[in-house]
VEXMARLUM-204204 format. One record per residue (C-alpha): residue number from 1; residue in three letters; x, y, z negated. Coordinates in steps of 0.5 Angstrom, whole numbers, plus 2048, in hexadecimal, padded with zeros to 3 digits. Layout:
BEGIN
NUM|ALA|X|Y|Z
...
***
This chain:
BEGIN
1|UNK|7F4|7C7|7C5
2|UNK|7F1|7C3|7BF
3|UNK|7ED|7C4|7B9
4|UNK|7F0|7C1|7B3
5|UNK|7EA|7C3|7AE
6|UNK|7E2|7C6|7B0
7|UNK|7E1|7CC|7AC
8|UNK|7E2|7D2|7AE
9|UNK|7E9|7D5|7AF
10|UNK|7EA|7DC|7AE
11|UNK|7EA|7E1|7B2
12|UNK|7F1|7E5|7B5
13|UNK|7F3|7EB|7B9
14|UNK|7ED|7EF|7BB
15|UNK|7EE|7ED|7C3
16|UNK|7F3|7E7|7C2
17|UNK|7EE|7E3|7BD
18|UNK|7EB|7DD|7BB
19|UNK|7E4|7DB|7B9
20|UNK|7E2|7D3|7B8
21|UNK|7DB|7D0|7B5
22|UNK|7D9|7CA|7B4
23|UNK|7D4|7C5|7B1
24|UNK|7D6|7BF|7AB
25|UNK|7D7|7B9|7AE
26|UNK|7D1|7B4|7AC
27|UNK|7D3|7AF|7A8
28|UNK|7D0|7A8|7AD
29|UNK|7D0|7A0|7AC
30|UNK|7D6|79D|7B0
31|UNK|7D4|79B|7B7
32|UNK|7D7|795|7BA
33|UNK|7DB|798|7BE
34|UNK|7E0|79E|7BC
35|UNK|7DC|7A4|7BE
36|UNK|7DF|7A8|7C3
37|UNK|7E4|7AF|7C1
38|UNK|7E1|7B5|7C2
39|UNK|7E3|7B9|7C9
40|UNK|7E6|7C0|7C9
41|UNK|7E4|7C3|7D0
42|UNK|7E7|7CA|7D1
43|UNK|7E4|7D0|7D5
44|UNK|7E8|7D5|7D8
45|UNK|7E3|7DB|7D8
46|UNK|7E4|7E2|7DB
47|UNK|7DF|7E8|7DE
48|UNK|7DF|7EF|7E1
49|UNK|7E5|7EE|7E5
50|UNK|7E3|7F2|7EA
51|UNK|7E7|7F1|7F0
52|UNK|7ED|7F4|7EB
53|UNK|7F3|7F0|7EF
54|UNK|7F7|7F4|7EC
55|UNK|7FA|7F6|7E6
56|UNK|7F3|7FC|7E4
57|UNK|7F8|800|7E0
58|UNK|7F4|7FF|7DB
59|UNK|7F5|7FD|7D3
60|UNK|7F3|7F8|7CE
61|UNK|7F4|7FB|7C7
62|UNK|7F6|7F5|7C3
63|UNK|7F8|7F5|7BC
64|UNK|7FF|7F7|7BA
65|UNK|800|7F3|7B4
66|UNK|800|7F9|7B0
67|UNK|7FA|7FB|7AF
68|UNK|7FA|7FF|7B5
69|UNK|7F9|7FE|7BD
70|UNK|7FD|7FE|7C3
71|UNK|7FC|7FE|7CB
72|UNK|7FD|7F9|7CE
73|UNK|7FE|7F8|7D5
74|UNK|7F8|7F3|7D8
75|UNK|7F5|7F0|7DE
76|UNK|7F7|7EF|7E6
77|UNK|7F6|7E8|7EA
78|UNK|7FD|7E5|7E9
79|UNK|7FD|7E6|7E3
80|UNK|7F5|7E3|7E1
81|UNK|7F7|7DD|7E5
82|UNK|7FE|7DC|7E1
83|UNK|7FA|7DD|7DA
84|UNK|7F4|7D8|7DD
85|UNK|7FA|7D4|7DF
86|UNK|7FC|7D4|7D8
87|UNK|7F6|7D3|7D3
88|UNK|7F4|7CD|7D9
89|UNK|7FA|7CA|7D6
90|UNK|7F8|7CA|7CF
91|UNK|7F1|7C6|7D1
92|UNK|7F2|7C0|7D5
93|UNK|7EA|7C0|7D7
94|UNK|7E9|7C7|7D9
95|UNK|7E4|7CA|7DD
96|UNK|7E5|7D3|7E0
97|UNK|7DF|7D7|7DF
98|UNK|7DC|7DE|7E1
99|UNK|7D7|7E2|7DE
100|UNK|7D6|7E7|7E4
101|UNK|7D8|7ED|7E7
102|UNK|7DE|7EA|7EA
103|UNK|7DE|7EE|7F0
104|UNK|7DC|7F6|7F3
105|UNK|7DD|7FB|7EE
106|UNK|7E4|7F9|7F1
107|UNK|7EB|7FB|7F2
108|UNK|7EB|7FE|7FA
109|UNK|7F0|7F8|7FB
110|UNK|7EA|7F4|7FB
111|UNK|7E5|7F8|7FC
112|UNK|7E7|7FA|802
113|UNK|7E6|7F3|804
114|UNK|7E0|7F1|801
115|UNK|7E3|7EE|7FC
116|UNK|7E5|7E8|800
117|UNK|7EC|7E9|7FC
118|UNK|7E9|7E8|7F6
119|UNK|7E6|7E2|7F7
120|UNK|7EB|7DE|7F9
121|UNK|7EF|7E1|7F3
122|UNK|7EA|7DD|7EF
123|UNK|7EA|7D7|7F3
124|UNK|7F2|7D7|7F2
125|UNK|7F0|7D8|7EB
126|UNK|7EB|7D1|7EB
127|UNK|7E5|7D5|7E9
128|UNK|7E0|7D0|7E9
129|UNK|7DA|7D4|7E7
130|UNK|7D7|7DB|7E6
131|UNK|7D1|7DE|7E5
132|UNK|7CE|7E4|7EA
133|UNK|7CF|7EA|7E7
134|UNK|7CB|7F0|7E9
135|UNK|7D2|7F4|7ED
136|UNK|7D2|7ED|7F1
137|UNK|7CB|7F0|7F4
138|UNK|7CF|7F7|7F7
139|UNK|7D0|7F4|7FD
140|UNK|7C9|7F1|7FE
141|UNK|7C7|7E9|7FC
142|UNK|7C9|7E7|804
143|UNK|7CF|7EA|803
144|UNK|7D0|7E6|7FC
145|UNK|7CE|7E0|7FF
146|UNK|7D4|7E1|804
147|UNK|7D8|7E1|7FE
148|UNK|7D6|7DA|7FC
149|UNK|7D6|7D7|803
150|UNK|7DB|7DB|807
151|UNK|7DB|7DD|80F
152|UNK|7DC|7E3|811
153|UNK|7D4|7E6|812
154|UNK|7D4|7ED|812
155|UNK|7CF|7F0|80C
156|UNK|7D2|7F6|80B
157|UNK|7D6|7FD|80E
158|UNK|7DC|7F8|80D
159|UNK|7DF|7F4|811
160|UNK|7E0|7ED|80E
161|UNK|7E6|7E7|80F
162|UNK|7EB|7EE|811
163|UNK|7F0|7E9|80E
164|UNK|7EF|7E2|80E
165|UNK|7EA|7DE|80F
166|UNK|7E4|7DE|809
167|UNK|7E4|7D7|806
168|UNK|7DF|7D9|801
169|UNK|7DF|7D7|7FA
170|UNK|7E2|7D1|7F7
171|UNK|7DD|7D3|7F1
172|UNK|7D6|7D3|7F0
173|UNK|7D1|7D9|7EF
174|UNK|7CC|7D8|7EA
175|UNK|7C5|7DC|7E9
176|UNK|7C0|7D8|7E5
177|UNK|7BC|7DF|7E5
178|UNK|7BC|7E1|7EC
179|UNK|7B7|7DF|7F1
180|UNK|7B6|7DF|7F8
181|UNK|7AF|7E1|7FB
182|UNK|7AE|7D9|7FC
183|UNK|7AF|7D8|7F5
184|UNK|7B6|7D5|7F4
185|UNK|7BB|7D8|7F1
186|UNK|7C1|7DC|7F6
187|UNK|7C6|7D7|7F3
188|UNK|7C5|7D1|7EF
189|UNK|7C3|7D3|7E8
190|UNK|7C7|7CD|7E4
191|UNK|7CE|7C9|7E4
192|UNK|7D1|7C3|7E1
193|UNK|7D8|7C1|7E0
194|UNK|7DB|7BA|7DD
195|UNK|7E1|7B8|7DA
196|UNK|7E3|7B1|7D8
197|UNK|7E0|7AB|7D9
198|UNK|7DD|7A5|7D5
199|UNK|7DB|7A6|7CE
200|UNK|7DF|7AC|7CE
201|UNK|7DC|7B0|7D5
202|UNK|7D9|7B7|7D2
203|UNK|7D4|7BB|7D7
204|UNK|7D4|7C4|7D7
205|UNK|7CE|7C6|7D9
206|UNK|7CE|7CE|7DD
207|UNK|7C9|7D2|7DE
208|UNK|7CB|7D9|7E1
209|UNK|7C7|7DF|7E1
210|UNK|7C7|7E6|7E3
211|UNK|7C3|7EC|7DF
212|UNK|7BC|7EF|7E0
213|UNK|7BE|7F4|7E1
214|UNK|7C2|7F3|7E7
215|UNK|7BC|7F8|7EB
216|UNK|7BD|7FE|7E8
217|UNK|7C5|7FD|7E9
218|UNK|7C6|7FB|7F0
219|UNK|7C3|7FF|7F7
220|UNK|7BC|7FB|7F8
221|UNK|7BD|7FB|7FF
222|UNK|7C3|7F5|7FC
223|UNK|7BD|7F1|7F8
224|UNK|7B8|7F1|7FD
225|UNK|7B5|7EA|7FD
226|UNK|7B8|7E9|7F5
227|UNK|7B5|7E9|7F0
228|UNK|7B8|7E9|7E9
229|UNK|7B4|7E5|7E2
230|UNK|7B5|7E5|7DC
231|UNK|7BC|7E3|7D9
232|UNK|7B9|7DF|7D3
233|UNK|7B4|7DC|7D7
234|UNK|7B8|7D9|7DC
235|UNK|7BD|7D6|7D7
236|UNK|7B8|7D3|7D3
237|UNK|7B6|7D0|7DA
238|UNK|7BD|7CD|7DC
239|UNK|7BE|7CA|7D4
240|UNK|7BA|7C4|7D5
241|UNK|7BB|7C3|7DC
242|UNK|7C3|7C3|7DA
243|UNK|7C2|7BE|7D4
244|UNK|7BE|7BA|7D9
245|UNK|7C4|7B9|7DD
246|UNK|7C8|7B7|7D7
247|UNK|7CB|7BD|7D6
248|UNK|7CF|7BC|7CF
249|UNK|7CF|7C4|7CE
250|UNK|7CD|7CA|7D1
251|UNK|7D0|7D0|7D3
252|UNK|7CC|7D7|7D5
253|UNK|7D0|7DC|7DA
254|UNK|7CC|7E1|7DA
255|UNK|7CE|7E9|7DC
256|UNK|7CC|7EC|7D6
257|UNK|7CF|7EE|7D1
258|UNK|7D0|7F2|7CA
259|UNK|7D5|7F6|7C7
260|UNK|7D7|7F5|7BF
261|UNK|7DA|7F9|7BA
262|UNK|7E1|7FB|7BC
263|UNK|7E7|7F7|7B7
264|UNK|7E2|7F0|7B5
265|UNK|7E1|7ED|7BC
266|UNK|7E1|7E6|7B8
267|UNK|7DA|7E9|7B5
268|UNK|7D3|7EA|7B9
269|UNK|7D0|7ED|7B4
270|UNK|7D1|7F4|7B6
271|UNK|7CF|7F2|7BD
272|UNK|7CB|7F6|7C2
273|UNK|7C9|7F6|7C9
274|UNK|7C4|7F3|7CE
275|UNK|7C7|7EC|7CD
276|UNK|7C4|7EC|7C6
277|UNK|7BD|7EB|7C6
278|UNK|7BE|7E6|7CB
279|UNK|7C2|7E1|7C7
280|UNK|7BD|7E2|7C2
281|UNK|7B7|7DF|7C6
282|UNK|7BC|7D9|7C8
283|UNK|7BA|7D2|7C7
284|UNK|7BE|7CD|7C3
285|UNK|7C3|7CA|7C8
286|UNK|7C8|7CF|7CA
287|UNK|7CE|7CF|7C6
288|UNK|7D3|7D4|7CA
289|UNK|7D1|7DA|7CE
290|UNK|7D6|7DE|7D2
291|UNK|7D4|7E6|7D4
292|UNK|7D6|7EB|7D7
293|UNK|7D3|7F2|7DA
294|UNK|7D5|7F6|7D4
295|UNK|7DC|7F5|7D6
296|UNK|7DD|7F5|7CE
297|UNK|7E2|7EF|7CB
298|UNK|7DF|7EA|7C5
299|UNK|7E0|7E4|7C4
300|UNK|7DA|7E3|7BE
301|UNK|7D5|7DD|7BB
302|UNK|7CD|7E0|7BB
303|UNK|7C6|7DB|7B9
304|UNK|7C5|7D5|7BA
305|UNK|7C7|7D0|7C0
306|UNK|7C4|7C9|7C1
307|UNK|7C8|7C5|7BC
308|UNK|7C8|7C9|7B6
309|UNK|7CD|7CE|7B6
310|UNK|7CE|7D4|7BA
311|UNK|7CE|7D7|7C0
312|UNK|7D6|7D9|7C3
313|UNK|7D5|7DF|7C6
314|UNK|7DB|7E2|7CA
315|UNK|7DD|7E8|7CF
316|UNK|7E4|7E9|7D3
317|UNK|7E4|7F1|7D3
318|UNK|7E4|7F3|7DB
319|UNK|7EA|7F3|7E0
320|UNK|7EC|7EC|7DF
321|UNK|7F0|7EF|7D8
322|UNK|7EE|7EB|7D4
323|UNK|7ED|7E2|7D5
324|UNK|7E9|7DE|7D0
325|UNK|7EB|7D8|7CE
326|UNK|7E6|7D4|7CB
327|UNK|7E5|7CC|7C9
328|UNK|7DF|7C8|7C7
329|UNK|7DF|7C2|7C3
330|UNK|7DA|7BD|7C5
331|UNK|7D9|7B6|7C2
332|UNK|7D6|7B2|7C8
333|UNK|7D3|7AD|7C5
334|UNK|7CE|7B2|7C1
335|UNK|7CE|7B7|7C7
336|UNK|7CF|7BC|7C3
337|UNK|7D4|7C3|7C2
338|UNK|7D7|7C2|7BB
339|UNK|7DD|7C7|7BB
340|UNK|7DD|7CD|7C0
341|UNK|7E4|7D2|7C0
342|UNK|7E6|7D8|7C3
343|UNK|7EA|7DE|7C5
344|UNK|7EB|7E3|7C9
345|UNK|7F3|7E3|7CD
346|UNK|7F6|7EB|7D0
347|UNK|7F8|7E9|7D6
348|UNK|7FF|7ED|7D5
349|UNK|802|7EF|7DC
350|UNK|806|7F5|7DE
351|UNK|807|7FB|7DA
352|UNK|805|801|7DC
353|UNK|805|80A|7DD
354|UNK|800|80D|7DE
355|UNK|7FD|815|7DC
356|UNK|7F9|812|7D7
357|UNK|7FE|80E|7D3
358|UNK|804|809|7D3
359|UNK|803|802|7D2
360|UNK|80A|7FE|7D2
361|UNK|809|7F6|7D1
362|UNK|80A|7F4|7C9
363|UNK|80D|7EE|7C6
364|UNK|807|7EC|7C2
365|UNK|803|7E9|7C7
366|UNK|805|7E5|7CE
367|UNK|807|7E8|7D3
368|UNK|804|7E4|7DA
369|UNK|808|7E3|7E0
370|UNK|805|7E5|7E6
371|UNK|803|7DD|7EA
372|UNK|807|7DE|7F1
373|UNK|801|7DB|7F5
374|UNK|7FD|7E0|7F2
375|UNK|800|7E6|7F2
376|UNK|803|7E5|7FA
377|UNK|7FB|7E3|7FC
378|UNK|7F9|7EA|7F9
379|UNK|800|7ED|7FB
380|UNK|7FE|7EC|803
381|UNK|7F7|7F0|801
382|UNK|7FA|7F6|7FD
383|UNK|800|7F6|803
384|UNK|7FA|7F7|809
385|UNK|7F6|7FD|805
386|UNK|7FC|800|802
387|UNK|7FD|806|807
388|UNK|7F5|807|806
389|UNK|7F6|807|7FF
390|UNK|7FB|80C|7FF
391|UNK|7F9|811|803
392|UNK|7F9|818|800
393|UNK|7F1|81B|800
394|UNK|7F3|822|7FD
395|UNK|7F6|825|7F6
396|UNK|7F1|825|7EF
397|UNK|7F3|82A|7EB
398|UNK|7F3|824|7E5
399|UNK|7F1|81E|7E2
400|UNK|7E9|81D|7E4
401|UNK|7E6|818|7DF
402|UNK|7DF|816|7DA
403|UNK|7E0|818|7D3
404|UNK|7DF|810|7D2
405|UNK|7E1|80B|7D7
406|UNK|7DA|808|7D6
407|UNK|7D6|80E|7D4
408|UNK|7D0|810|7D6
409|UNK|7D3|817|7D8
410|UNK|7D6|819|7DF
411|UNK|7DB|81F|7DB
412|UNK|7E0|822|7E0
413|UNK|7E0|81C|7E4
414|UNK|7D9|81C|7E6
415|UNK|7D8|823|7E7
416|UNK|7DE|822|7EC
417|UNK|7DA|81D|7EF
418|UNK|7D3|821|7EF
419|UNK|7D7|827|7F3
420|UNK|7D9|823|7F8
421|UNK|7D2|81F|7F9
422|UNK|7CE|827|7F9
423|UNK|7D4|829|7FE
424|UNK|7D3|823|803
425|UNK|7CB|824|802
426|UNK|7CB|82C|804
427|UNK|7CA|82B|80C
428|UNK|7C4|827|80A
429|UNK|7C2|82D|805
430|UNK|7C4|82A|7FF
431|UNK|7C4|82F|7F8
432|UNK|7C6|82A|7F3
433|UNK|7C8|823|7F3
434|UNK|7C9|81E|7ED
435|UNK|7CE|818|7EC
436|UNK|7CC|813|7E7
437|UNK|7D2|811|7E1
438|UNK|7D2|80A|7E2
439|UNK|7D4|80A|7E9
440|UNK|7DA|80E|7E7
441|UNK|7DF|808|7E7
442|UNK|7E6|80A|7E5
443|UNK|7EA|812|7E3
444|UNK|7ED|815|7E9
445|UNK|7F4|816|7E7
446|UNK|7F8|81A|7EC
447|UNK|7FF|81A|7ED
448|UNK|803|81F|7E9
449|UNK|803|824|7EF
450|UNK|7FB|824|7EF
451|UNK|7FB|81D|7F6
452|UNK|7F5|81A|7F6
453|UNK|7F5|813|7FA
454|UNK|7F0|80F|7FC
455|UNK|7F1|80A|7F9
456|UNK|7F0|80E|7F2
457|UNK|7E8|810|7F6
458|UNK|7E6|80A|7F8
459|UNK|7E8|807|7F0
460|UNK|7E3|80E|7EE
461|UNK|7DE|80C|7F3
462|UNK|7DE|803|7F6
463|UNK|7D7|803|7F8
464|UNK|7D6|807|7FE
465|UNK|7D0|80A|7FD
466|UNK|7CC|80E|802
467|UNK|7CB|815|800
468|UNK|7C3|817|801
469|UNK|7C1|81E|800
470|UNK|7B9|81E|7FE
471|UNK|7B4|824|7FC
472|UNK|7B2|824|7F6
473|UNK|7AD|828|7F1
474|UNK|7B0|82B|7EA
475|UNK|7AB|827|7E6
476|UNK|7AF|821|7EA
477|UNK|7B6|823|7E8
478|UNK|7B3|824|7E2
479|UNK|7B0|81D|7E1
480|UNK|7B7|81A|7E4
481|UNK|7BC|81C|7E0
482|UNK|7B6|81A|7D9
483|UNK|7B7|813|7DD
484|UNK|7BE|814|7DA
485|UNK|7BD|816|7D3
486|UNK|7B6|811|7D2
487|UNK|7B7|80B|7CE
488|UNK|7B5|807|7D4
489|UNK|7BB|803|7D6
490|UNK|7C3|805|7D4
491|UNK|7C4|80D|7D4
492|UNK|7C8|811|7D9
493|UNK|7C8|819|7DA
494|UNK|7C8|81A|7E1
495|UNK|7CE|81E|7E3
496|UNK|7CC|824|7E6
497|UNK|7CF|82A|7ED
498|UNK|7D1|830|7EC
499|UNK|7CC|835|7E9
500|UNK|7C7|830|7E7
501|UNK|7C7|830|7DF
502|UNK|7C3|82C|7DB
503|UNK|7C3|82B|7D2
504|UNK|7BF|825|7CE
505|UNK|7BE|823|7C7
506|UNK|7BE|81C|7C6
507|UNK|7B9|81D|7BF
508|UNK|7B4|81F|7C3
509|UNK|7AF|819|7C6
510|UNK|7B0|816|7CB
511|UNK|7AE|819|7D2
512|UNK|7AF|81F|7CF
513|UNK|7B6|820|7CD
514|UNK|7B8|826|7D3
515|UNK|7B9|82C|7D0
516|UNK|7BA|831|7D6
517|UNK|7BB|830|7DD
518|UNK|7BF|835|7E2
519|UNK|7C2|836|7E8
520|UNK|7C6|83D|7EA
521|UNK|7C4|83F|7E2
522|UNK|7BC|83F|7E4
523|UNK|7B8|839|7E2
524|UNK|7B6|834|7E7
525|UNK|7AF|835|7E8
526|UNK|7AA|830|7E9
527|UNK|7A6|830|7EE
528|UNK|7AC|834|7F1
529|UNK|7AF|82E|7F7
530|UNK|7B7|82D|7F7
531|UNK|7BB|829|7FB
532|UNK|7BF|824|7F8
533|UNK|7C5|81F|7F9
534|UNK|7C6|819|7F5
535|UNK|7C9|811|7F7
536|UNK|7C4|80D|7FB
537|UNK|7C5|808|7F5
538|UNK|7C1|80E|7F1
539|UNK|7BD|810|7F6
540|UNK|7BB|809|7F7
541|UNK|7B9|809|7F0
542|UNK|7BF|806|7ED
543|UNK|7C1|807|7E6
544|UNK|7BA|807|7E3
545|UNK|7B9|80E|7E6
546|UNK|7B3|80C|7EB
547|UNK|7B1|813|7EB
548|UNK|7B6|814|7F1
549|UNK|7B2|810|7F5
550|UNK|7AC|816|7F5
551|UNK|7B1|819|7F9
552|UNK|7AF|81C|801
553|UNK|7B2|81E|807
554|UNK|7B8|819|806
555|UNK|7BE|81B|80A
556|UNK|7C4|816|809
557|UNK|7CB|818|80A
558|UNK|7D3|816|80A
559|UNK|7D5|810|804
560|UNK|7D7|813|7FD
561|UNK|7DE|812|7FD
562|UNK|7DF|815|803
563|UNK|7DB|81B|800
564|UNK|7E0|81C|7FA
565|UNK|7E7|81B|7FE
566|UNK|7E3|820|803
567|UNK|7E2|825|7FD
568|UNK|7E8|824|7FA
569|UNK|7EC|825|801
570|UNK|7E9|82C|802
571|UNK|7EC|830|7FD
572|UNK|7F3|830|7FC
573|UNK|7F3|82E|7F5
574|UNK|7EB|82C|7F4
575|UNK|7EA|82E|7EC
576|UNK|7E8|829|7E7
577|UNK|7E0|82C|7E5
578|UNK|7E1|82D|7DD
579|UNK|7DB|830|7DC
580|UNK|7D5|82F|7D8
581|UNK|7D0|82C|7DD
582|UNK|7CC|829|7D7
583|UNK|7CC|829|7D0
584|UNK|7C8|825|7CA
585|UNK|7C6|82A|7C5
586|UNK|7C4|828|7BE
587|UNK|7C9|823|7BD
***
C-alpha cells in the first residue's frame, strides 16, 4: 500500500473505510546526500476477541451500496488468521497488535481450557504485542502470567496443559499502568519494533495499558497485590522514555474505548466514552491509539499528536469480526509521522441460520478462507469439548435475551438467571437474589423444540461465579440497587428474582432515583433483614455495587452456571420470565 498524495482521503463505507491525514511536506535546502524515502510500516491491530475460536454466529452490518445495510457473517480464528495473512501482504514491514480482552469472557471450546487455545491461535497468527485488558484478570494475575510464560501451574478449579503442553506466549503482554507491590509493573509498560536498516531504519514504540477501572470489573481476590494508575499518567511517562530509545512513532494500546455516531466512523466528532478525556490530557508524541473495551468499531482522527497532525483513533468491534488495517508513514531522517491511514477490514466467514436471523455471505465484500494450520489447531479443542458442549440441560420455553446486547438492562434473560440464583441460594435461605446485566454475555437460544445445551449456558455465563448468600437490611438493598442508578460509573439496573419489584426515575437526583421497592407486593422495609443471593463478583463489590460487601453471615454455594442448567432442568419446560420486574417511569 502506497500513498500517492498527503492529504486527506475521503472517507467510504460505514465499516470498509479509509481515513488519511498528514502534514505539508516542509520545503528544505538540498543535503549532500539524497535524503532517505519515507518508510511505511503496517499494523495489524484487533481487540476483544474473546476466546471466539470460532465463527461467534454474530454479524457486522456493513454498507449495501444502496444506502442500506447488510449482515454480513464475520469472525472465527481460521478466518482472522487468513484476513491477518492478507492485509500482512500489502505491507512488507508490519507488525500485529492487541488492544486487550483477547481471552475469558470466551467461548467453552476455549474456556474449558483456560484459553490456552486462544493463545496459541495468537501465536499462530503472529501477535506481537497486547495490551492487558481487564477480562485477562478473571482468572487472576498468576494465572495471567501463566499465559505469558507457560507451564502447566494450576491457579484455578481448572486443570491446565489437558491437551498439550502450554508454551506460552510468543507475544507480549503490556501494562504501563498496573504495579505490583514492589512497584514494577506486572508486565513491561513499553515495546519497541524496527524496520529497515541504514538510513532508512524506522523504530515504533508501544506502550500498553489496562483501564482504570479494571477493580470494579474483576473479583478483588484476582487483583490482590495490583494496583491500577491513571491511563493518561502513565502514557505520559512512557512518551519520553520511548523517544529516548529512538522511537520514530509512538503507538498507545490501551483497553478503553468509545463509541461514535452510527454512519460516520470516519468522524470523532460524535465520539463518547472513557476514552475521550484520556486523549484529551495526552502529551504531544503519540501519533496512533489502537482501543477497545467498548467493543465499538471506528477508525477516526481526534486532537493533536506530537508531529502537528492528529491523532489516529481505531477500534476493531469484538470476536474478531472485524481487523484493522492500518499504516503509518514515517520520514526517518526528521523522525516523525507524516501520513497515517486506516480502515477496518469484516472478517468475512461463513454464513449462518440462526433464530435471530439469517446471515448468507455477500459478493460486495471479501470472503476469507479459513487458514488450514489454524482451523485444524482449534478443530482439536472444539472435537475434545464437543460432547460437553452439546449436552441437553433441559427445554426453555424461548428465547432468553437482554433488550440490548450491551444494555444496561437484564430483561427476560436476566430474570432467568436471577431465578436460577434465588433457587440455588434457598437452602441457605435466600428470599431475593439479583444478577448483574453486564455479566450477562450472549442470549439463550434454544432449539426449535425448546433443548438447551451447555454449551449455550456457559456462553450465558463464562465466568464461574461463586453463589454467595448474604443478610441484608432493606436500607441495604435500597442503596444497592441507587449504586445502579447514580452517576457514579456506568449505569446498570440490577435484575431482579422472582417477587422482588422495584420503579426508578432517572430525572430525580442521583442517590435518589428508586421510586418503590417491593418484595411479594409489600414494601421492603428498612430496618427489616432480608437474605439475599448475588455472584461473588457482586458480593465482592464488583461493578461499582460496593454496598454488597456490608453484607453478613456469608454462605457460599454451587457455581452460577451450574445453577441456571439446575433451573432450567427442573420443569419440563422452564418458562421465559416476561414480567416486569422493574420499570423507569417518567420517561
Amino acid at each position: 500500500m502506497t500513498f500517492k498524495t498527503l492529504r486527506c482521503a475521503p472517507a467510504l463505507a460505514a465499516l470498509s473505510l479509509l481515513a488519511a491525514c498528514a502534514a505539508p511536506r516542509p520545503t528544505h535546502q538540498a543535503a549532500l546526500a539524497p535524503a532517505p524515502a519515507p518508510v511505511e510500516v503496517g499494523i495489524i491491530a484487533i481487540n476483544d476477541f474473546h476466546g471466539a475460536l470460532e465463527p461467534p454466529k454474530a454479524a457486522v452490518l456493513a454498507p449495501d451500496h444502496k444506502d442500506g445495510t447488510i449482515p454480513v457473517p464475520a469472525g472465527g480464528a481460521a478466518w482472522l488468521a487468513s484476513a491477518v495473512d492478507a492485509v500482512k501482504a500489502e505491507h512488507p514491514y508490519h507488525v500485529v497488535v492487541a488492544a486487550g480482552d483477547l481471552t475469558s469472557a470466551s467461548q467453552l471450546a476455549s474456556s474449558l481450557y483456560l484459553d490456552e487455545p486462544t493463545v496459541g491461535v495468537m501465536n499462530r497468527i503472529g501477535l506481537e504485542f497486547n495490551a492487558v485488558g481487564n477480562h485477562e484478570f478473571d482468572r487472576g494475575w498468576k494465572e495471567l502470567q501463566r499465559l505469558q510464560n507457560g507451564g502447566c501451574e494450576k491457579n484455578t478449579r481448572l486443570e491446565p496443559c489437558r491437551l498439550e503442553q502450554f508454551q506460552g506466549a510468543t507475544y507480549k503482554y503490556l501494562s504501563a499502568s498496573t504495579y505490583k507491590a514492589d512497584g514494577t509493573t506486572l508486565f513491561p509498560a513499553t515495546g519497541l519494533k524496527t524496520f529497515g536498516t541504514g538510513a532508512g531504519k524506522v523504530t515504533i514504540g508501544f506502550i500498553g495499558l489496562s483501564l482504570k477501572e479494571v477493580p470494579l470489573l474483576v473479583s478483588p481476590d484476582q487483583l490482590r497485590g495490583l494496583t491500577f494508575s491513571d491511563e493518561a499518567e502513565a502514557i505520559n511517562k512512557a512518551i519520553p522514555t520511548l523517544k529516548a530509545e529512538g522511537a520514530d512513532a509512538v503507538v498507545v494500546l490501551i483497553h478503553q474505548g468509545g463509541k461514535t455516531a452510527e454512519g460516520d466512523p470516519n468522524s470523532c466528532n460524535d465520539l463518547t466514552g472513557d476514552i475521550k478525556p484520556i486523549l484529551d490530557r495526552l502529551n504531544p508524541g503519540v501519533d496512533l491509539v489502537v482501543s477497545g473495551h467498548t467493543h465499538w468499531q471506528y477508525v477516526c482522527h481526534y486532537g493533536q499528536s506530537g508531529d502537528g497532525t492528529t491523532i489516529l483513533l481505531t477500534s476493531a468491534g469484538v470476536y474478531g469480526k472485524l481487523v484493522t488495517d492500518i499504516t503509518l508513514k514515517i520520514d526517518p531522517a526528521r523522525h516523525r509521522v507524516i501520513a497515517k491511514l486506516a480502515r477496518n477490514v469484516i472478517v468475512q466467514s461463513a454464513p449462518y441460520t440462526s433464530g435471530r436471523g439469517d446471515a448468507p455471505n455477500t459478493p460486495l465484500y471479501p470472503t476469507f478462507r479459513p487458514r488450514t494450520d489454524v482451523a485444524e489447531y482449534v478443530g482439536s479443542y472444539i472435537k475434545d469439548a464437543t460432547a460437553m458442549i452439546a449436552r441437553s440441560v433441559g427445554r426453555l420455553s424461548g428465547t432468553a435475551a437482554k433488550p440490548a446486547s450491551d444494555g444496561p438492562v437484564g430483561g427476560a434473560l436476566g430474570n432467568l438467571i436471577a431465578d436460577s440464583e434465588l433457587a440455588a441460594g434457598r437452602a441457605a435461605g435466600a428470599q431475593i437474589a439479583f444478577m448483574n446485566p453486564f455479566g450477562i454475555r450472549a442470549p439463550l437460544d434454544p432449539a426449535p423444540d425448546g433443548t438447551v445445551t451447555f454449551g449455550q449456558i456457559y456462553a450465558v455465563e463464562p465466568f464461574n461465579n461463586t453463589l454467595v448468600t448474604m443478610t441484608m437490611t432493606g436500607a441495604q438493598l435500597r442503596a444497592a440497587i441507587e449504586e445502579g442508578l447514580d452517576d457514579q460509573g456506568t449505569k446498570q439496573v440490577l435484575s431482579p428474582s422472582i417477587g422482588l419489584k422495584f420503579s426508578y426515575d432517572m430525572r430525580r437526583p442521583s442517590g435518589s432515583r428508586l421510586v418503590s421497592l417491593t418484595l411479594n407486593d409489600k414494601p421492603v422495609e428498612p430496618a427489616v433483614n432480608y437474605r439475599v443471593t448475588v455472584l461473588n463478583f457482586l458480593a465482592e463489590g464488583g461493578d461499582g455495587f460496593s454496598t454488597f460487601r456490608q453484607g453478613t453471615d456469608l454462605t457460599r454455594g454451587m457455581v452460577d452456571n451450574e445453577a441456571l442448567q439446575q433451573w432450567i432442568g427442573a420443569a419440563p419446560v422452564r418458562q421465559v420470565p416476561l414480567e416486569d420486574r422493574t420499570v423507569q417511569v417518567g420517561r
